[in-house]
N, C-alpha and C positions, 0 to 999 in steps of 0.2 A: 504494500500500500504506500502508493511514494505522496497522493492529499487527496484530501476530502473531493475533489472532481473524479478521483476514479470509482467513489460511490455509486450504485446502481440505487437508487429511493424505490423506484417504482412509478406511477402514473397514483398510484391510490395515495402514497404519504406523499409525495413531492405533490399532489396539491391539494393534501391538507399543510403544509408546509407553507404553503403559499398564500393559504386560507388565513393563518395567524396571521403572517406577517400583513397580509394587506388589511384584519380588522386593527392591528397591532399601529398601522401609520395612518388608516379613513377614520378610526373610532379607538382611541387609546384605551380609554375608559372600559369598553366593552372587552380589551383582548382574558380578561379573565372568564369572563361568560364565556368566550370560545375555546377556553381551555379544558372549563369544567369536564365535559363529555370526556375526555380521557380520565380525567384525574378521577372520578366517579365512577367510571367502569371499569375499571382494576379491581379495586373494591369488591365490586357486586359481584364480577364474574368468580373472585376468588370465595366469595361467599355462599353462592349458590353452587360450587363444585367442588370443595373441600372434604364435603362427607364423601364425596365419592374417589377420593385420591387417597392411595392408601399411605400410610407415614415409610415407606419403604422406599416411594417415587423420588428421584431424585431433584422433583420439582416442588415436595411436601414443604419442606422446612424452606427452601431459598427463593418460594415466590409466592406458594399458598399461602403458608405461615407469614409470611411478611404484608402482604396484601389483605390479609381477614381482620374486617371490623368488629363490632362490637352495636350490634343493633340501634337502628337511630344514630349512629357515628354522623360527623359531619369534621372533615377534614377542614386544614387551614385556608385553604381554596376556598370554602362554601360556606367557612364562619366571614372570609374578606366577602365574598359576593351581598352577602347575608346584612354588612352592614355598610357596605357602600351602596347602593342600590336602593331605591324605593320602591317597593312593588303597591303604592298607591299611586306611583305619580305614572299613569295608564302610557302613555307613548314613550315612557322609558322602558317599561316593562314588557313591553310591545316588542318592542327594540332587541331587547335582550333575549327574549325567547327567540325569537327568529335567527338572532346568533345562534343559541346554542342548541334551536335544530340543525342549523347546518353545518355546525360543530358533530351533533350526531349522525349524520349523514356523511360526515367524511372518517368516523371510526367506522361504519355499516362499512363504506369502501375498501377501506383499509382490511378490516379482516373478509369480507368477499376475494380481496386480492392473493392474502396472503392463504385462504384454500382452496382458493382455484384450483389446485391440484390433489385436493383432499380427497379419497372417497371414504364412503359412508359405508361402514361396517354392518 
């Protein structure tokens, strides 16, 4: 690896990639909203799959385990969203959601991409 251009991203993360940066310089404020969708589904996924990985996995302890909340969790992301944001003042809230569908629409891409080659057992 002689830099970061002989990376291959993909089409799915090169532009969610692209997605941050451009809410990150059109709407500063909002680039937390667009981050949320990742930083939330780590979480979830590791929480909803944990009882079924067994502690032998060598993915137990180094991603399950680290990734698993504590029901009603709300990370450092979504205590800053929580109180910078008003979700009375309606055309920011507006605003925001619509970020952070398209925040989740670029993780849906992203893992679409990444098992394109999966099959189903």
């Amino acid at each position: 690896l002689k830099s970061a251009d002989s990376i291959d991203m993909g089409t799915a993360a090169k532009t969610y990639v692209e997605y941050e940066d451009r809410v990150s310089r059109e709407r500063p404020k909002f680039l937390a909203i667009a981050m949320l969708p990742c930083h939330m589904l780590w979480p979830w996924i590791a929480n909803q799959l944990i009882d079924f990985v067994g502690e032998w996995n060598p993915y137990y302890n180094g991603w399950f385990k680290d990734n698993k909340t504590e029901p009603n969790h709300k990370g450092h992301l979504e205590k800053f969203v929580d109180s910078h944001f008003d979700r009375h003042n309606h055309e920011e809230w507006k605003k925001a959601l619509t970020i952070f569908r398209e925040g989740m629409n670029c993780e849906l891409n992203f893992f679409e991409q990444a098992c394109a080659g999966c099959k189903e057992s």
